[in-house]
C-alpha positions as CSV (number, residue, x, y, z in Angstrom):
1,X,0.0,0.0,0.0
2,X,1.2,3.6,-0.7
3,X,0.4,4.7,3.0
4,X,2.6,2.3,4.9
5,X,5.9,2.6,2.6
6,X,8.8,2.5,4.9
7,X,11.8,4.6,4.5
8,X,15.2,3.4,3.1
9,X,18.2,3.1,6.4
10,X,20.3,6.3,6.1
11,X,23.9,5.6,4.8
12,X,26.2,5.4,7.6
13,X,29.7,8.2,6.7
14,X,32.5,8.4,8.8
15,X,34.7,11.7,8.2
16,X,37.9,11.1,9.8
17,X,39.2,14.3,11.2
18,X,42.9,13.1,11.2
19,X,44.9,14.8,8.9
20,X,48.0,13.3,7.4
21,X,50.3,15.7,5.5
22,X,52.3,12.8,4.0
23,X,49.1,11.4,2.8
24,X,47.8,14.3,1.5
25,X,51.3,15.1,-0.5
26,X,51.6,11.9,-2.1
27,X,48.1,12.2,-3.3
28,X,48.5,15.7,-5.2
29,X,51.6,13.9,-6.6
30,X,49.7,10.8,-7.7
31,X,46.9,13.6,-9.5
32,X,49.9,15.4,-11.0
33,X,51.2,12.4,-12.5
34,X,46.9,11.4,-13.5
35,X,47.5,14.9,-15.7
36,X,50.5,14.1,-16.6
37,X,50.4,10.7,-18.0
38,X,46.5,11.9,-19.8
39,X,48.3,14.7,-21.5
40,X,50.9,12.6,-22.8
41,X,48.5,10.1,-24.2
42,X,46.0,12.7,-25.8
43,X,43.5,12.5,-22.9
44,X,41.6,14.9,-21.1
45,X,42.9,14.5,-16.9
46,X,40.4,14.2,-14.5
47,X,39.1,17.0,-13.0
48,X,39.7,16.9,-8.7
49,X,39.0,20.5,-8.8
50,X,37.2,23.2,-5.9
51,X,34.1,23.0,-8.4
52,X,33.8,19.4,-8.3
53,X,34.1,19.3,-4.4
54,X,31.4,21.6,-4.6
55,X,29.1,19.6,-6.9
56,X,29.5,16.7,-4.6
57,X,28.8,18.7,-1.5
58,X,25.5,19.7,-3.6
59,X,24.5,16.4,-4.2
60,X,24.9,16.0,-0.6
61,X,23.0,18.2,0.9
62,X,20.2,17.8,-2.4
63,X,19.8,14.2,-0.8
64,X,19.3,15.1,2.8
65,X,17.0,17.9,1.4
66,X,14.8,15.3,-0.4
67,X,15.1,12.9,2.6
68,X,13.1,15.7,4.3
69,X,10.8,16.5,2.3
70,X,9.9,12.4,2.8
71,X,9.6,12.5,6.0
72,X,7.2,15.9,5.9
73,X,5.0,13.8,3.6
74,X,4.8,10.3,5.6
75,X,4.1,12.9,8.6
76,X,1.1,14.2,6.5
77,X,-0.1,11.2,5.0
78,X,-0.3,9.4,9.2
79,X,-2.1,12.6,10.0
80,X,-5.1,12.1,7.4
81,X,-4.8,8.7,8.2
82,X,-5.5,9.4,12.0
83,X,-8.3,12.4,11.7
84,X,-10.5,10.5,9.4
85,X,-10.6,7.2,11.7
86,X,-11.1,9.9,14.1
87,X,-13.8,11.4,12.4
88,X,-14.9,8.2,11.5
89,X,-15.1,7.0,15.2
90,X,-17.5,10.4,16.2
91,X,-19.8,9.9,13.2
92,X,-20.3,5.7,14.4
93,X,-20.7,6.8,18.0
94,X,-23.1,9.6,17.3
95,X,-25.2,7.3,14.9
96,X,-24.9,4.5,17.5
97,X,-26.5,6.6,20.7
């Protein structure tokens, strides 16, 4: 039924806040040699830019976004539900008397 859909688990997403410059180094060393090797071989490099963090951040917060809006309509949808057993309760015991 469309009125008891349940919602899909959230993904569980562990930032680690543990920086490691060595790491971090020998990753923009790795990307340089990505652009490096694609250039030599007529290919466009991938593209690890600021804009592309952003557009992942965007999808991020698009999905919680939607995730909420969800949530606001199951809220809804139990509401009607409830009132109009409610209602339906009032008119069966005020016919009943």
């Amino acid at each position: 039924m469309a009125f008891l859909k349940q919602k899909k688990p959230r993904q569980f997403n562990l930032k680690p806040r543990y920086y490691d410059e060595h790491k971090e180094r020998l990753n923009q060393a790795y990307e340089r040699y990505e652009a490096r090797m694609a250039q030599e071989n007529g290919q466009k490099p991938e593209d690890h830019s600021a804009e592309t963090r952003r557009e992942n951040i965007h999808t991020a917060f698009q999905g919680s976004l939607d995730q909420a809006k969800a949530d606001k309509s199951a809220k809804m949808r139990w509401g009607f539900i409830i009132g109009a057993l409610l209602i339906l309760i009032k008119i069966i015991l005020h016919y009943v008397r």
